[in-house]
C-alpha positions in Angstrom: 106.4 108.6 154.3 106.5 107.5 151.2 105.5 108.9 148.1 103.2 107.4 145.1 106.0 106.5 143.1 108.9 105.1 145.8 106.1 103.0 146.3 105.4 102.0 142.7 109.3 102.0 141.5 111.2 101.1 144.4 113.8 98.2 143.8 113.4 94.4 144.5 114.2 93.8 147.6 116.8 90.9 148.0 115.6 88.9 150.5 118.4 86.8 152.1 116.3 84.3 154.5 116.5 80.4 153.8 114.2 79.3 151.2 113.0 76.5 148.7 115.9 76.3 146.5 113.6 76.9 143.2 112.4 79.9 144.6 116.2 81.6 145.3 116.7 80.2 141.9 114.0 82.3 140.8 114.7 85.5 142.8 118.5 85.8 141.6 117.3 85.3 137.5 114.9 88.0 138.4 117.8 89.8 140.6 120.2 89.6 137.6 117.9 89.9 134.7 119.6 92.2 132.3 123.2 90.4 133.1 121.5 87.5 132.5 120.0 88.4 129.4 123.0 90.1 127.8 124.8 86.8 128.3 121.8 84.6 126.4 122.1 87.5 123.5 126.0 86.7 123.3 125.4 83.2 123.3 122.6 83.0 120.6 124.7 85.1 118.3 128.1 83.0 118.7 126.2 80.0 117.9 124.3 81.2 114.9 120.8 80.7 115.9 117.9 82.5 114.8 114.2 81.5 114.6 113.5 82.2 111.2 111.2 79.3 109.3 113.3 79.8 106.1 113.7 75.6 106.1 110.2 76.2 104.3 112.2 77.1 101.3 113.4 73.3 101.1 109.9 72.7 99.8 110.7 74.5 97.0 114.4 73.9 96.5 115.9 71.3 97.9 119.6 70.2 96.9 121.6 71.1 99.1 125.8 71.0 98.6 126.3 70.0 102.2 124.6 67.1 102.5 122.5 68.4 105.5 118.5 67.4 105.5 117.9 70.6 107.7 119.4 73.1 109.5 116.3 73.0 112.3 117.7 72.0 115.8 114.0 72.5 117.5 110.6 73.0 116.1 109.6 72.9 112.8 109.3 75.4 110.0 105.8 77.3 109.8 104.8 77.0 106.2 102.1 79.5 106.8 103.9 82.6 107.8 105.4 83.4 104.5 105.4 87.1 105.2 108.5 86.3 107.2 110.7 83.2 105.5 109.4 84.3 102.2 109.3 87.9 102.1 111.0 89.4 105.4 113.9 87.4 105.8 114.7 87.3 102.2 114.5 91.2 102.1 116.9 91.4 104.8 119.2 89.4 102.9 118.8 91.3 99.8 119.9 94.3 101.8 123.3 92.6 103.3 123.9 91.6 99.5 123.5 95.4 98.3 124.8 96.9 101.4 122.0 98.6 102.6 120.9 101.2 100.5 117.3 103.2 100.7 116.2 101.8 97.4 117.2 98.3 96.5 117.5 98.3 93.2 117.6 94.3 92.6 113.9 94.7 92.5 112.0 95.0 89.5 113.3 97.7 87.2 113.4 100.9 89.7 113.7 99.4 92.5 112.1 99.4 95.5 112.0 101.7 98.9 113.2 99.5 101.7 112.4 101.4 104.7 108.7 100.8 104.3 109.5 97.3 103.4 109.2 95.2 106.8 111.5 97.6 108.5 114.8 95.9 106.5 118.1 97.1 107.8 119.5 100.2 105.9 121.9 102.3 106.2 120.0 105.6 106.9 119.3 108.0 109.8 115.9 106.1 110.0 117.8 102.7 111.6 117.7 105.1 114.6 114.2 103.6 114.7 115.1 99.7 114.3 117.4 98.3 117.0 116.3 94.9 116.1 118.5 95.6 112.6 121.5 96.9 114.1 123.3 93.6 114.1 123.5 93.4 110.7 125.7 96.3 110.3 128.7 94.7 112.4 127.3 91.1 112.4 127.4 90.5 108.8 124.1 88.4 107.4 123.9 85.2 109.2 124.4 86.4 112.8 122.7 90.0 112.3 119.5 87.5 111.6 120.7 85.8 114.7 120.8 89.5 116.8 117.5 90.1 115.3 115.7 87.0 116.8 117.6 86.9 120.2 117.7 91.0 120.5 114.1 90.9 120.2 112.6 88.3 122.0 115.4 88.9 125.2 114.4 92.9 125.3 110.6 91.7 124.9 110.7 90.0 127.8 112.6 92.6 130.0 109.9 95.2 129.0 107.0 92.7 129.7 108.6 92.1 132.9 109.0 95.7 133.9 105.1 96.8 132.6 103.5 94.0 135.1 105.9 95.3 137.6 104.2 98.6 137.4 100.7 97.2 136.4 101.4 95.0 140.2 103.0 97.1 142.4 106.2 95.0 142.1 104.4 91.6 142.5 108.1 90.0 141.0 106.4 86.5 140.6 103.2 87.6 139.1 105.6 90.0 137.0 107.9 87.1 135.6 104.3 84.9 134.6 103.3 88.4 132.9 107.0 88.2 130.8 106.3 85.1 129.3 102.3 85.9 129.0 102.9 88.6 126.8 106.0 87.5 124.9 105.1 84.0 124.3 101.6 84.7 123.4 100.6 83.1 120.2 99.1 86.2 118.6 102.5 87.7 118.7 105.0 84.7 118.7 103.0 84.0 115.0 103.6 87.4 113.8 106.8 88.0 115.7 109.2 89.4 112.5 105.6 91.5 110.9 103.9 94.3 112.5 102.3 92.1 115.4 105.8 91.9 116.9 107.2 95.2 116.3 104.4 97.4 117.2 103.5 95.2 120.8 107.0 96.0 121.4 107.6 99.4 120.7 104.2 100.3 122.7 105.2 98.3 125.7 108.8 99.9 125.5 107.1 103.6 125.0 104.6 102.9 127.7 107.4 101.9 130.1 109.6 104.5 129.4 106.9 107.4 129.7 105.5 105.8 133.3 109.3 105.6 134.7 109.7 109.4 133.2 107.4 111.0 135.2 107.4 108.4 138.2 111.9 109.0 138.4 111.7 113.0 137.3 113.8 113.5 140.2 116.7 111.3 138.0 117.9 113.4 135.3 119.8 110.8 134.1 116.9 108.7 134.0 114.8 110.9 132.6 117.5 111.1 129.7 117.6 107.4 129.2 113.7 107.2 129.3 113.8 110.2 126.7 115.9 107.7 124.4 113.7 105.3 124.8 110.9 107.1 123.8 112.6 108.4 121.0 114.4 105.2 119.6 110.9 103.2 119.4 109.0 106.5 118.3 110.8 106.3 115.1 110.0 102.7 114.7 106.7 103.0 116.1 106.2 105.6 113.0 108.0 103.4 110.4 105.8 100.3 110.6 102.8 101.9 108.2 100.5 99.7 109.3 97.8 101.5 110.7 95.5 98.9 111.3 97.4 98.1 114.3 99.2 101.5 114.9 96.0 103.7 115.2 94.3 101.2 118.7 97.7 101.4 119.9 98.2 105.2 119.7 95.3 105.1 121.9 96.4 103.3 123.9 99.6 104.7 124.7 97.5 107.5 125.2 95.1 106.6 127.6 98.3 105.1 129.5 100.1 108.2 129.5 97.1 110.6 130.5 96.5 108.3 133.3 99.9 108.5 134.6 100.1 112.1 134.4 96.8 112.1 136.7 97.8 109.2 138.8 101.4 111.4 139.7 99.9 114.9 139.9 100.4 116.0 143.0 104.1 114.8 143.3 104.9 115.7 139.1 107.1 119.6 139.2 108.2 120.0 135.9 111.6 121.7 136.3 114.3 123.7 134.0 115.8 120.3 132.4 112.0 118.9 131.2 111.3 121.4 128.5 115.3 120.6 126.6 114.8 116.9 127.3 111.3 116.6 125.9 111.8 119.3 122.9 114.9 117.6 122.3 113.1 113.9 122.0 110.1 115.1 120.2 112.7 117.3 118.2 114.9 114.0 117.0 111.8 112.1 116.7 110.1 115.2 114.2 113.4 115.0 112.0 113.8 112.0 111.4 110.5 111.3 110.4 110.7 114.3 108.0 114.0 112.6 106.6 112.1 109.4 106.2 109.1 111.5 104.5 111.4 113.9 102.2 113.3 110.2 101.2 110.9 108.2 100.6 107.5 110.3 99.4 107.2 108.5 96.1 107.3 105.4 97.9 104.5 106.1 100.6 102.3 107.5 97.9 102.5 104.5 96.0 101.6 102.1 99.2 99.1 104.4 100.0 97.7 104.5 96.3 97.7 100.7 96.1 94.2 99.5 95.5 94.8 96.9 98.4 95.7 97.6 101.1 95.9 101.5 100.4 92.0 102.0 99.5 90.6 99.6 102.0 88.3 101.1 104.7 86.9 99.2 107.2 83.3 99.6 108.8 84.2 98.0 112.4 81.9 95.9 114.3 80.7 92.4 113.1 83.1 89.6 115.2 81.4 86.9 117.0 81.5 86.6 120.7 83.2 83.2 120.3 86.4 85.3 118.5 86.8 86.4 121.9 87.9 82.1 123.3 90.1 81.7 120.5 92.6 81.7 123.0 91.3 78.4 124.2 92.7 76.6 120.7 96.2 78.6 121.8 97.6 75.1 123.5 97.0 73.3 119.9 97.5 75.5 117.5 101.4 74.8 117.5 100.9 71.3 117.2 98.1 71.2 114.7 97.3 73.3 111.7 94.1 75.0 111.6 92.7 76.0 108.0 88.6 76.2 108.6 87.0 78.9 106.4 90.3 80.3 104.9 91.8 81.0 107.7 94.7 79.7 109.6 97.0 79.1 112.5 98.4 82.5 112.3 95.0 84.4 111.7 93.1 82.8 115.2 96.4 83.0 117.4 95.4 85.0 120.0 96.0 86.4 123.6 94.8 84.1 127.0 93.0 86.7 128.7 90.3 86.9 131.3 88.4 90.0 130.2 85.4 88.6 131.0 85.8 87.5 134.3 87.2 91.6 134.6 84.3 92.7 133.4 81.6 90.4 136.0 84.6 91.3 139.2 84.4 95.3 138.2 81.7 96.4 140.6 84.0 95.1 143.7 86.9 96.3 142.3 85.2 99.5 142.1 83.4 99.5 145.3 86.9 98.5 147.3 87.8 100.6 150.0 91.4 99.3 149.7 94.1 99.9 147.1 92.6 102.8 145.5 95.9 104.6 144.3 96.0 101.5 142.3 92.5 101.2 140.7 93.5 104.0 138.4 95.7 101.7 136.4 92.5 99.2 136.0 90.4 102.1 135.0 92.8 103.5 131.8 93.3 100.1 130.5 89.1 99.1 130.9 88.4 102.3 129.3 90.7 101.5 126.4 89.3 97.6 126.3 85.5 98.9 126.2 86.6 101.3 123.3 88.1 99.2 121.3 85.6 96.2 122.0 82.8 99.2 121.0 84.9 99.1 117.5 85.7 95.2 117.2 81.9 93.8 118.2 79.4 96.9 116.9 81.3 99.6 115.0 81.0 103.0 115.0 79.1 105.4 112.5 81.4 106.2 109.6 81.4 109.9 110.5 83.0 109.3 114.0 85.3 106.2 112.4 86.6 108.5 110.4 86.9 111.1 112.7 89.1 108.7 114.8 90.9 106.9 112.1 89.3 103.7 112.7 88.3 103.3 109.2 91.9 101.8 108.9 91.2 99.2 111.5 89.6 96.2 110.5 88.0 94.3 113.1 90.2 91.3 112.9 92.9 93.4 113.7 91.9 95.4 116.1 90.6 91.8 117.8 94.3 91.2 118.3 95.1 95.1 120.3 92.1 94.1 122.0 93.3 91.1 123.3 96.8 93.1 123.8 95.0 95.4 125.9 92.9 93.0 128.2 96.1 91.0 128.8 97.6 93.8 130.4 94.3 94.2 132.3 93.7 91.0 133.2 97.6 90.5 135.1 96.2 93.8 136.5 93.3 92.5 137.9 94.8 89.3 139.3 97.1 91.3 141.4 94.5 93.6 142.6 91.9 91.3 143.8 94.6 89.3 145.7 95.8 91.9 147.6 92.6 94.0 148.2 89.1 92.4 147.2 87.4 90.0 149.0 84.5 88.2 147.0 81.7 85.4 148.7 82.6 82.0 147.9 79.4 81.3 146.4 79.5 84.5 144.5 83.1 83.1 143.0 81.0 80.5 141.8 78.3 82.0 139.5 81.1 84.0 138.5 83.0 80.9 137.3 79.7 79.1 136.1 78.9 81.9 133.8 82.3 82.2 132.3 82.7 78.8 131.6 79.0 78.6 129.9 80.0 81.2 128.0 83.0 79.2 127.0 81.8 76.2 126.3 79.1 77.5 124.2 81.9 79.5 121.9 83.5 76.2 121.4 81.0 74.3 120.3 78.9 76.5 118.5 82.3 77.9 116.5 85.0 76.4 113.9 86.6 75.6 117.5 84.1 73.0 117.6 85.7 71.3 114.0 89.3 71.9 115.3 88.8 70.2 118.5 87.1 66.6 118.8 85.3 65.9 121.7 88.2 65.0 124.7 90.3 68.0 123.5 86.9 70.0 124.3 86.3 68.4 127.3 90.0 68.7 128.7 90.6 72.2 127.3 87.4 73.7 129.4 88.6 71.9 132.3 91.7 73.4 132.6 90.6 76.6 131.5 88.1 76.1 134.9 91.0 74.9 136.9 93.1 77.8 136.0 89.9 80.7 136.8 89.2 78.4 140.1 92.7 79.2 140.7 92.6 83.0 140.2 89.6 83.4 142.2 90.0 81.1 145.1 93.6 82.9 145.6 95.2 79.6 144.7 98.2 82.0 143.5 101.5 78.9 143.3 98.4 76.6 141.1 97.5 79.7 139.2 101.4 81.0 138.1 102.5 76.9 137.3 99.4 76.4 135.7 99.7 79.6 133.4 103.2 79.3 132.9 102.8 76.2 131.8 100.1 77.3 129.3 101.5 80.2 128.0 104.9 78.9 127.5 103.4 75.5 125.1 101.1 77.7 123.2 104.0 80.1 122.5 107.5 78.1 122.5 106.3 75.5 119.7 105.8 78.0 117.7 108.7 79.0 116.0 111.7 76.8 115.2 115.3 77.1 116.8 117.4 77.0 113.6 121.3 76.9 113.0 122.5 79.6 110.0 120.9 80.5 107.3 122.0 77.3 104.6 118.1 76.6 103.8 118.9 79.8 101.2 122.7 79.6 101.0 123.2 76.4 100.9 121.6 75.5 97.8 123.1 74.1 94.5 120.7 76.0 92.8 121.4 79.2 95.2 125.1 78.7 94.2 125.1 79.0 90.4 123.0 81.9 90.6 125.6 83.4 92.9 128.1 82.3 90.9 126.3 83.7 87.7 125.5 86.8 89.1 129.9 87.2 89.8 130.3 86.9 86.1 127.2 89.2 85.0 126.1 91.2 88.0 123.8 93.4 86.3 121.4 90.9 84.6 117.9 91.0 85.0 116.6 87.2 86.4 112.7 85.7 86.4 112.1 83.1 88.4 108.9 80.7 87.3 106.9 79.1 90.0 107.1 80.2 94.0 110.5 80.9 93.4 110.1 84.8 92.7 111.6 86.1 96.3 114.3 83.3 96.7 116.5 85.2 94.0 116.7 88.7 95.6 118.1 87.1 98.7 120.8 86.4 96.4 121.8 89.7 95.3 120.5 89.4 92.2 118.1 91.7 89.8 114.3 90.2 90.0 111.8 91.0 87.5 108.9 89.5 89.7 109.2 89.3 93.8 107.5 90.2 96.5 106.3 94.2 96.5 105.2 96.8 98.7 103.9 99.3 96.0 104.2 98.5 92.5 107.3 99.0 90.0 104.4 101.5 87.7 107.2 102.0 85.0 107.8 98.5 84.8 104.4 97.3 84.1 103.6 100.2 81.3 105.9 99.1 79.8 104.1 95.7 78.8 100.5 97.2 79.7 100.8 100.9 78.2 97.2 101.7 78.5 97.5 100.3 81.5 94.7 97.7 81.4 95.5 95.5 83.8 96.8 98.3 86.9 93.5 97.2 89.1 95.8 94.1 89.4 99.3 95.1 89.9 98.5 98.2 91.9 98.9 96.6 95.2 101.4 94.6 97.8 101.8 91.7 96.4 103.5 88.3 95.4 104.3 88.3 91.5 104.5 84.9 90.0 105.8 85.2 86.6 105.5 82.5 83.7 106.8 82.6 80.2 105.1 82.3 77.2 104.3 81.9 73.7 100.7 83.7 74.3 99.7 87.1 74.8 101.0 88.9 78.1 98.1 88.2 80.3 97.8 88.8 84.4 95.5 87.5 86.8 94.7 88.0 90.3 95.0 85.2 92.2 94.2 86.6 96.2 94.0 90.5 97.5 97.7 89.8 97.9 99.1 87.8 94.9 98.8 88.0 91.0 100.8 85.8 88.3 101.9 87.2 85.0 101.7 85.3 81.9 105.2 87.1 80.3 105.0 87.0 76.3 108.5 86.6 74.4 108.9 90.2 73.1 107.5 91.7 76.3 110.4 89.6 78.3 113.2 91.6 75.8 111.4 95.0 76.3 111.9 94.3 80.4 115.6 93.1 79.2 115.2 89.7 81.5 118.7 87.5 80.3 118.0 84.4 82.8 115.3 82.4 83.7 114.4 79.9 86.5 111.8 77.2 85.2 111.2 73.7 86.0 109.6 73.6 82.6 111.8 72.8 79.5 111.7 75.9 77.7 114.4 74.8 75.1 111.4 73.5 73.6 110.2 77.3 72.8 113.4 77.2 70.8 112.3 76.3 67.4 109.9 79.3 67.1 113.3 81.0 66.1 112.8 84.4 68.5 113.2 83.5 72.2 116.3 81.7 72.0 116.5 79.6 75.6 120.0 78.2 76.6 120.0 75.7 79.5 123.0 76.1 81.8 122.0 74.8 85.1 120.2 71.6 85.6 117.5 70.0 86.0 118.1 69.3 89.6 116.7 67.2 91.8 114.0 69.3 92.3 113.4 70.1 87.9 114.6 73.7 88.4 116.8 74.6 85.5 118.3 78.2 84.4 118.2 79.3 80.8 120.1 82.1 79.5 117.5 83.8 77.2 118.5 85.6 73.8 117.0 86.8 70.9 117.0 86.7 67.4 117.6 90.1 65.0 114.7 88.2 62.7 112.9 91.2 60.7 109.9 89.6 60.7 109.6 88.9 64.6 110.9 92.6 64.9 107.9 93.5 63.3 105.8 90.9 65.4 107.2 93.1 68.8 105.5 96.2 67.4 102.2 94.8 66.7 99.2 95.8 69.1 99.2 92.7 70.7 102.8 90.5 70.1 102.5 86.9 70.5 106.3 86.5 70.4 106.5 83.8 67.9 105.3 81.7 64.8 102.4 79.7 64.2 105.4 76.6 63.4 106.2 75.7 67.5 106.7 72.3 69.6 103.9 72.3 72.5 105.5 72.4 76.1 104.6 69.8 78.0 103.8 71.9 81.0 102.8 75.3 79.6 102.2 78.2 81.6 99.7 77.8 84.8 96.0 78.9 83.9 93.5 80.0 86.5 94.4 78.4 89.9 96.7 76.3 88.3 99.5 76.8 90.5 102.9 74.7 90.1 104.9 73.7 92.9 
């Protein structure tokens, strides 16, 4: 007889009787899976592709020396997730151009820590924890990007299809719909290089690795490679720092792994290779993250010292029941922007999910007489949904929040493990009630009835109702009907087309297929600054406009860029009593203007401040060359900034100055005033000065 897990791990069984040709299709790319997908990694790679939107950049610089328009083969660039072709991707680059280091120092003045920044690729014990940045090492820059994309996604998919072949008892179809479910789901296919990505993918592979450790302890080897696994996205687990995600999925892994131990019980005998194989992993795990701490403290005081998003502490509670359909606008949303009420594409991407149809079919999963080795699986990952829908819908009192860390969780993002978790619960539901509940035909009914008022009434009384006219509402709840008539009525070849279908247009469209990496490289503009940078490497650069990360990607040293804490020594400089630190003290984007005024800043969002820079505070910070599309040879005759143009205009206005100074004793004694205004009263105006409040230049 067999035991719990033979049942729950045993192999595919490769079934040689005649069948429709699509199906054996199907069965030997399930069959050769991991041969299959170590052949689509080499081919991605060789080819250069990546899925990066950095084409945005052409927006903002857009002479190019090789006459291409774009480098996009499929899709388009997604202007709205600037965290990755504005700040990620150009971090990466900046690493390849410094090779590697912990602190990159081509930001601000001290640098920056670039572990905690986006996980970039460095050359320290801690890439243990980023497999998705190993490419770069051996790949060089445009083809490690490539690795990182096609690594990613490929391995994402392997894991999604191994947890819904545990979550369905080895259900290989329902397992393959489940791959693409969770890969291609919006929620993370929007936030696939930011913690959205990482962290679903390090839970699913810790998850998977803990369940197949204690269901294969007879396997030592196995046990090892499990251990690995555990350990290798541990570390990067850790090294995200973003608890508003990280804390939900702690518990989750959690509840997952207590369950297992209880589900396996009776058949678990720890034996004498357990204890060196688990004090080993948590041992590798431990130092690492104690290298990581004792290497970068100063950094992850600073984050966690920033007035946003270090001091922010959320209360929990307060979403709307129709936040819970946002997965209805999933089919549009790569099609169509969506910018209701500040928010956006990426912010309402979401999981498809049928949580509440769980929730009305629990009493007869419950009740079932049949599969109840199974139900335990259903149980762990309800519990964890009605915990963290307690936190996302009422909040908890701040003494228990607290208590469990949920202060950190906002309840926008923990909307998004929510919908994580009832995914995973939902593809175990499916599989349940096919193959042990049986449900009245007219109770099917009410069930669907309520769902879809429900539904209907979250569309229409929501900003889905703006975003959708009135067909696209009609259509979208009819298919959503179709699909749940599907599930219930055990229409199971409907239900997997239907949902591939779905799942694959809400989550394919989403990012672009793009050749290289020549929407940065490729620039005239990128190009002199490269070629400026080989004759005076260690200049200091500040680049006007939305141009502030472009020139890091470059190798080069950046005044303003993007940052993860503040550059504190930098900013005393030019605000010694330190006036101004409630705006600086945070992650964010630094645009940086010069000009003949006073040194002012001002906050533009939570995330993003621009600098006014004053003459004589741009020679204390040392800056030699600036970016502008403004004609700042007209600052000239105040006889102090001196501003030499030797780039440009281009196509797009963008110009570089080499800025010098005068040894004039009278501006000398202007710099040490109280409050310098780098200059003379005897100036010609520029005709397009420095921004002022929300006056942003494109």
């Amino acid at each position: 007889m067999e035991t719990r897990a033979q049942k729950r791990t045993s192999e595919i069984p490769y079934e040689r009787t005649r069948k429709n040709p699509f199906v054996w299709i199907v069965d030997q790319i399930i069959r050769f899976r991991y041969l299959i997908g170590v052949l689509f990694l080499i081919l991605i790679v060789t080819l250069n592709l990546n899925g990066s939107s950095i084409g945005s950049w052409d927006r903002i610089v857009s002479e190019r020396s090789d006459d291409k328009k774009s480098d996009v083969i499929f899709g388009e660039n997604r202007e709205v997730r600037s965290d990755e072709w504005m700040v990620q991707t150009p971090f990466y680059f900046s690493q390849a151009e410094s090779d590697y280091p912990v602190v990159n120092k081509q930001y601000g003045k001290e640098g920056q820590n670039m572990i905690i920044a986006y996980n970039s690729p460095v050359k320290d014990l801690t890439v243990i924890g980023k497999p998705f940045n190993w490419g770069f090492f051996f790949l060089g820059k445009e083809r490690g990007l490539s690795f990182y994309w096609g690594f990613k996604i490929i391995a994402m998919l392997l894991l999604s299809f191994e947890m819904v072949m545990i979550l369905t008892k080895r259900n290989k179809y329902l397992s393959l719909l489940g791959s693409f479910w969770i890969t291609f789901s919006p929620s993370i296919q929007w936030w696939f290089m930011q913690h959205v990505g990482d962290l679903m993918f390090f839970t699913l592979a810790i998850m998977v690795a803990s369940y197949y450790y204690i269901a294969k302890h007879k396997n030592v080897l196995l046990r090892l490679l499990m251990m690995s696994l555990i350990v290798i996205n541990g570390i990067g687990f850790v090294l995200v720092l973003y608890p508003a995600h990280q804390v939900p999925l702690v518990y989750l892994i959690l509840f997952w792994l207590f369950g297992t131990l209880i589900h396996f019980r009776k058949e678990l005998v720890l034996d004498i290779w357990d204890l060196p194989i688990i004090i080993g992993g948590l041992g590798v795990i431990s130092f690492v993250l104690l290298h990581f701490y004792s290497t970068s403290k100063e950094a992850i005081d600073a984050t966690l010292n920033t007035i946003y998003p270090g001091h922010r502490e959320a209360e929990g509670g307060g979403r709307p029941p129709s936040d819970f359909f946002l997965f209805l606008t999933n089919w549009k949303i790569p099609f169509e922007n969506f910018n209701f009420h500040g928010t956006n594409n990426g912010e309402v991407a979401s999981y498809f999910n049928f949580l509440p149809l769980t929730v009305l079919l629990s009493p007869f999963i419950f009740f079932s007489k049949k599969g109840k080795e199974e139900k335990y699986l259903g149980i762990i990952l309800g519990l964890f949904c009605l915990f963290i829908f307690g936190w996302t819908y009422f909040g908890y009192s701040h003494g228990i929040a607290k208590v469990l860390m949920l202060t950190y969780v906002t309840s926008t993002r923990s909307l998004v493990t929510l919908g994580f978790g009832a995914v995973l619960l939902s593809l175990w539901m499916i599989n349940f009630i096919w193959e042990y509940v049986k449900i009245p035909w007219w109770i099917k009914f009410i069930f669907l009835a309520l769902i879809m008022i429900l539904a209907t009434h979250s569309v229409t009384s929501s900003i889905m109702g703006l975003y959708f006219n009135n067909f696209e509402i009609f259509m979208t709840l009819v298919v959503f009907a179709l699909i749940m008539f599907a599930l219930l009525f055990k229409l199971k070849k409907f239900f997997i087309l239907a949902m591939t279908v779905i799942v694959l247009v809400s989550g394919v469209f989403v990012n672009p297929i793009v050749h290289g990496t020549g929407a940065i490289d490729k620039k005239t503009l990128a190009e002199e600054i490269v070629k400026i940078k080989k004759e005076d490497p260690d200049a200091i650069w500040l680049s006007e406009g939305d141009l502030y990360n472009f020139t890091p990607a470059l190798g080069v040293k950046t005044i303003n860029s993007v940052r993860f804490y503040p550059d504190m020594k930098m900013w005393h400089k030019i605000d010694p009593k330190h006036k101004n630190e409630e705006i600086y003290n945070r992650y964010a984007h630094v645009r940086t203007f010069i000009d003949k005024g006073k040194t002012e800043f001002r906050l533009d969002r939570p995330d993003n401040f621009t600098v006014n820079l004053n003459f004589t505070d741009c020679k204390k910070l040392g800056i030699k060359y600036v970016i502008s599309k403004r004609p700042l040879e007209d600052y000239n005759p105040l006889n102090y900034a001196q501003f030499e143009e030797i780039y440009g205009p281009d196509k797009d206005k963008w110009s570089i100055y080499r800025l010098s100074f005068t040894s004039d004793e009278l501006q000398a004694e202007a710099e040490a005033a109280v409050d310098p205004i780098g200059g003379t009263d005897n100036y010609q105006e520029i005709p397009q000065p420095a921004p002022t409040e929300d006056g942003y230049i494109n």
